[in-house]
Backbone as a ProteinNet text record, in pm:
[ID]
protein_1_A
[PRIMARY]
XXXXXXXXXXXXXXXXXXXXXXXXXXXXXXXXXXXXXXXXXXXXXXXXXXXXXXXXXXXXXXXXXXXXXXXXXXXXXXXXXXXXXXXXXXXXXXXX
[TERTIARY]
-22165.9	-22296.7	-22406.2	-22540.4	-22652.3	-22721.5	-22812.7	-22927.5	-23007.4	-22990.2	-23126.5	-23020.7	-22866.1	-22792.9	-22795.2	-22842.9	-22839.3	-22971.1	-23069.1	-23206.7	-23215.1	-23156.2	-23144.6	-23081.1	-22970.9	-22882.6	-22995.3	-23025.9	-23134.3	-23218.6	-23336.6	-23413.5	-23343.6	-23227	-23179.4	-23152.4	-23149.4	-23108	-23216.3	-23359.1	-23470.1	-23502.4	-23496.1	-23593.1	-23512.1	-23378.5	-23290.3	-23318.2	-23370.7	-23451.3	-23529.8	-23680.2	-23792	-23796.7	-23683.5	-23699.3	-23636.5	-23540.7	-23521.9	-23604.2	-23699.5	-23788.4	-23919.8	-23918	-24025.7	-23975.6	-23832.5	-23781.7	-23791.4	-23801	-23758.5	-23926.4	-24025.8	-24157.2	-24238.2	-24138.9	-24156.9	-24125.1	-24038	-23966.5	-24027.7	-24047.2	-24112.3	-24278.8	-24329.4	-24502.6	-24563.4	-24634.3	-24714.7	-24854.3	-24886.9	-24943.1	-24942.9	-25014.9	-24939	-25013	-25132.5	-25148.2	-25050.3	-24987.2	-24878.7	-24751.5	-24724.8	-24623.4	-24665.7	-24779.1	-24856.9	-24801.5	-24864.3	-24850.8	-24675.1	-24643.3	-24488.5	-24455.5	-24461.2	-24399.8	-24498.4	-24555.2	-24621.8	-24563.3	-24544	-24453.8	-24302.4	-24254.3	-24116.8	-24095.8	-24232.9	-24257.7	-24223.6	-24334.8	-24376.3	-24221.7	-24146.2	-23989.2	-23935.6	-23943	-23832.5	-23869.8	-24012.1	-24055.4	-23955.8	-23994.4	-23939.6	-23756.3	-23722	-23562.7	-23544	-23628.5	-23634.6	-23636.1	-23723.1	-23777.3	-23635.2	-23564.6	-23433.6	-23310.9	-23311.5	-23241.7	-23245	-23335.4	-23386.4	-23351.7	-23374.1	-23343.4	-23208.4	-23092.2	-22963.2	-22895.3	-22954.8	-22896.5	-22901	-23072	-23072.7	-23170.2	-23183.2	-23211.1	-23411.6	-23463.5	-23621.8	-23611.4	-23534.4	-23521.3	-23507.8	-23548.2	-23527.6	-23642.7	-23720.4	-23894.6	-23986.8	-23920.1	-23999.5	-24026.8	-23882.8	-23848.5	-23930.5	-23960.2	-24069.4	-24154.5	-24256.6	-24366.3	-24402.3	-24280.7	-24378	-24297.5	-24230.3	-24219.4	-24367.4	-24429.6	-24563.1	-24668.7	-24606.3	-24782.3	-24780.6	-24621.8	-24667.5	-24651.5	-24591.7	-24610.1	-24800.6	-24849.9	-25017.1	-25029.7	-25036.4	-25103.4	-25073.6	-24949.6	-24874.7	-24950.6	-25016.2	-25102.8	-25192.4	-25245.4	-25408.5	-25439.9	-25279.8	-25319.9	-25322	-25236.5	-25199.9	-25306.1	-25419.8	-25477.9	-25627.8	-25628.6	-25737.1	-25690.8	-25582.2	-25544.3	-25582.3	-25521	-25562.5	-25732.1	-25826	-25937.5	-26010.3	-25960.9	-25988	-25946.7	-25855.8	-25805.4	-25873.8	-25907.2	-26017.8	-26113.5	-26199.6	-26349	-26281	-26216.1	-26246.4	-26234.1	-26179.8	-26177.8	-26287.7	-26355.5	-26450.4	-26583	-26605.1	-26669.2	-26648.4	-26479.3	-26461.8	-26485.4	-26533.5	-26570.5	-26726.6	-26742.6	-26945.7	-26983.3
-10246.8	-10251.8	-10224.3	-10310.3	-10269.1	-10174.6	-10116.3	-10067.2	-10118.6	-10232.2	-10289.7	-10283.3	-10305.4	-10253.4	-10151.4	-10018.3	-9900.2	-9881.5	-9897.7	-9934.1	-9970.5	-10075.4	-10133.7	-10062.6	-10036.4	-9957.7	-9792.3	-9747.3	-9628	-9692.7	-9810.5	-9829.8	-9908.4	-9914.9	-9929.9	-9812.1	-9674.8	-9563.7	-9512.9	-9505.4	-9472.9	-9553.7	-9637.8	-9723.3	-9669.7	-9693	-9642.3	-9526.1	-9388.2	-9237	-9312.9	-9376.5	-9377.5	-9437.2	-9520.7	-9569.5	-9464.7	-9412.2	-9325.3	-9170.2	-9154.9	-9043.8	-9100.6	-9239.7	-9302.5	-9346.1	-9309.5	-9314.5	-9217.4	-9091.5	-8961.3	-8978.1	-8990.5	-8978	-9034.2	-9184.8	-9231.3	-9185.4	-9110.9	-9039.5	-8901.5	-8834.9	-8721.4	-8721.8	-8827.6	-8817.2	-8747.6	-8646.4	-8583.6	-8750.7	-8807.3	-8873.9	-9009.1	-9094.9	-9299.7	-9330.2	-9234.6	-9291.6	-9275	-9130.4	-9083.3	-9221.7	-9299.1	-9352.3	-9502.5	-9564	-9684.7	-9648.5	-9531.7	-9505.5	-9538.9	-9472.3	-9476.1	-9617.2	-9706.6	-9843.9	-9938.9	-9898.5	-9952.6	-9914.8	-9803.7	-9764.6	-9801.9	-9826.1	-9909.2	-10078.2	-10096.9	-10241.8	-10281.9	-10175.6	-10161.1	-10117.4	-10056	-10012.4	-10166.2	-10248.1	-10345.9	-10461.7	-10443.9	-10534	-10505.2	-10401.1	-10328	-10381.3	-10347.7	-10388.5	-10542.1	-10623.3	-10750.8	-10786.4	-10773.5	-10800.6	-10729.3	-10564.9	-10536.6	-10642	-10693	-10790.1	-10904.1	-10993	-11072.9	-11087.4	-10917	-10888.9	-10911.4	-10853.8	-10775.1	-10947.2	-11023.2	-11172	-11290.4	-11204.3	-11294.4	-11468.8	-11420	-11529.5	-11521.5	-11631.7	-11600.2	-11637.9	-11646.7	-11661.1	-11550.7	-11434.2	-11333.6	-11292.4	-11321.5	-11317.3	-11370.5	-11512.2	-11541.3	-11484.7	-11431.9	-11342.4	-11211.4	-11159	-11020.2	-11072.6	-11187.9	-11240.3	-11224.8	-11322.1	-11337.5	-11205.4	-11108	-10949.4	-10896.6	-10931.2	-10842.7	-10917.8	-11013.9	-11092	-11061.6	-11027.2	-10986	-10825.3	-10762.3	-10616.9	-10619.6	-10641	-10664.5	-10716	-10783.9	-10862.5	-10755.8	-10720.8	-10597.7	-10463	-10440	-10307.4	-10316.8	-10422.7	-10436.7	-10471.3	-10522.3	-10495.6	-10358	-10315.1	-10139.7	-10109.9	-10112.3	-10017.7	-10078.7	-10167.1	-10269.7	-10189.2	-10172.2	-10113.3	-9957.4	-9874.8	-9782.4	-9770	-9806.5	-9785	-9841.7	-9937.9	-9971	-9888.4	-9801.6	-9693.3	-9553	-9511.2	-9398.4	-9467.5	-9597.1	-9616.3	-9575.6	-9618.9	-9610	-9489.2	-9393.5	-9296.7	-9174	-9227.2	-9187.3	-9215.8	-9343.6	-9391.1	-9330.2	-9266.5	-9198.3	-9064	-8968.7	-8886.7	-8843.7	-8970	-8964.7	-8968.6
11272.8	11337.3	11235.1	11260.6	11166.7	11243.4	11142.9	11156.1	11285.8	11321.8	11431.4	11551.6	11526	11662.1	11693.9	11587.4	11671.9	11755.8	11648.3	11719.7	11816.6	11893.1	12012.8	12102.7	12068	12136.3	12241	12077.6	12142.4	12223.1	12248.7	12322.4	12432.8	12410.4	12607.4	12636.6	12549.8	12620.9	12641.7	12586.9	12596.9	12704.5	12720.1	12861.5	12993.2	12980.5	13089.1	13165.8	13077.8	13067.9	13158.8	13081.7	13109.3	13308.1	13309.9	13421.6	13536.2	13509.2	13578.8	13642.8	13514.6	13523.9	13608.6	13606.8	13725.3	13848	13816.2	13974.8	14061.4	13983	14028.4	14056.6	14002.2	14065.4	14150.9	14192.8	14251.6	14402.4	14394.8	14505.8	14515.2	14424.2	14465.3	14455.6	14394.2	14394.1	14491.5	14475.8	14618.8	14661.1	14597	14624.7	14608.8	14671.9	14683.7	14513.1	14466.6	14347.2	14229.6	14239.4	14131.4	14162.7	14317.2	14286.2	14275.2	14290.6	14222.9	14044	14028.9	13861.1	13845.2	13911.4	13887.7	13887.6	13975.5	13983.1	13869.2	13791.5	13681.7	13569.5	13552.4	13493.2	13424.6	13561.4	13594.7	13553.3	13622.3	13572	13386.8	13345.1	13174.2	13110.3	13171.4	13106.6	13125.4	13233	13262.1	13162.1	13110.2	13040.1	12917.8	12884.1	12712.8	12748	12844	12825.3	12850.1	12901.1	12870.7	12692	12619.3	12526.2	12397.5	12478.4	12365.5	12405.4	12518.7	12505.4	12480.9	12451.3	12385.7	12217.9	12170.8	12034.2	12032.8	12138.1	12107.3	12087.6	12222.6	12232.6	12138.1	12067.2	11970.6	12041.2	12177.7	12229.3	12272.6	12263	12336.3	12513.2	12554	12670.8	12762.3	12727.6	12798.2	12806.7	12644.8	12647.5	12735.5	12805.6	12904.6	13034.1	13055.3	13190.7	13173.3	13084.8	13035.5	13070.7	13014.8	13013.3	13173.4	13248.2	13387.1	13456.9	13420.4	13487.9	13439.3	13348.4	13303.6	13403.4	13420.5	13527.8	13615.4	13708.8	13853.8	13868.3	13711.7	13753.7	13766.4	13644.4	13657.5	13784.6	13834.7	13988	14127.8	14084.4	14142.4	14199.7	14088.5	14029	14092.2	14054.5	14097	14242.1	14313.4	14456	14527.5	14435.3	14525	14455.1	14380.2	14342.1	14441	14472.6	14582.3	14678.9	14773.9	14897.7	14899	14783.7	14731.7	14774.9	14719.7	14736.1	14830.5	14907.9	15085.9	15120.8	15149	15235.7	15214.3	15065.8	15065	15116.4	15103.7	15175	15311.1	15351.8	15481	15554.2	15478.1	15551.8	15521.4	15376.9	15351.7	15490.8	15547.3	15720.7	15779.5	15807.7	15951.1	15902	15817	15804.6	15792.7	15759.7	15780.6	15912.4
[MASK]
++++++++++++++++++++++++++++++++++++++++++++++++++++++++++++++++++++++++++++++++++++++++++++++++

């Protein structure tokens, strides 16, 4: 094994962590913004293990599958974070 197989090797064990530690916050978030953050999060790890396998395969075809996991984690985001802030206005109204 080279040098860039261990490399790899560590960042599937590093992303594997990372996704799991946004699972766990996803599940315990006291709030819907901590678990918006969290599933962005998750998104941004699945990208990174797209892109080490891409390296490990040797192939760019896995790069594409990252590419459009990054467009709808983004599109993703930006709806929960739209719903997110319709739901404070509005309850910001029923308190006025």
């Amino acid at each position: 094994m080279t040098v860039l197989d261990y490399a790899i090797l560590l960042g599937f064990v590093l992303v594997i962590l990372g996704v799991t530690l946004a699972t766990i916050r996803l599940v315990i978030g006291p709030t819907l913004a901590d678990r918006i953050v969290a599933l962005d999060m998750m998104t941004v790890q699945l990208v990174a293990f797209g892109g080490l396998a891409a390296l490990q395969a040797r192939s760019a075809a896995f790069l594409d599958v990252a590419v459009v996991l990054a467009l709808v984690g983004f599109l993703a985001t930006v709806c929960l974070a739209r719903y997110l802030e319709r739901r404070i206005l509005l309850t910001a109204e029923e308190l006025a």
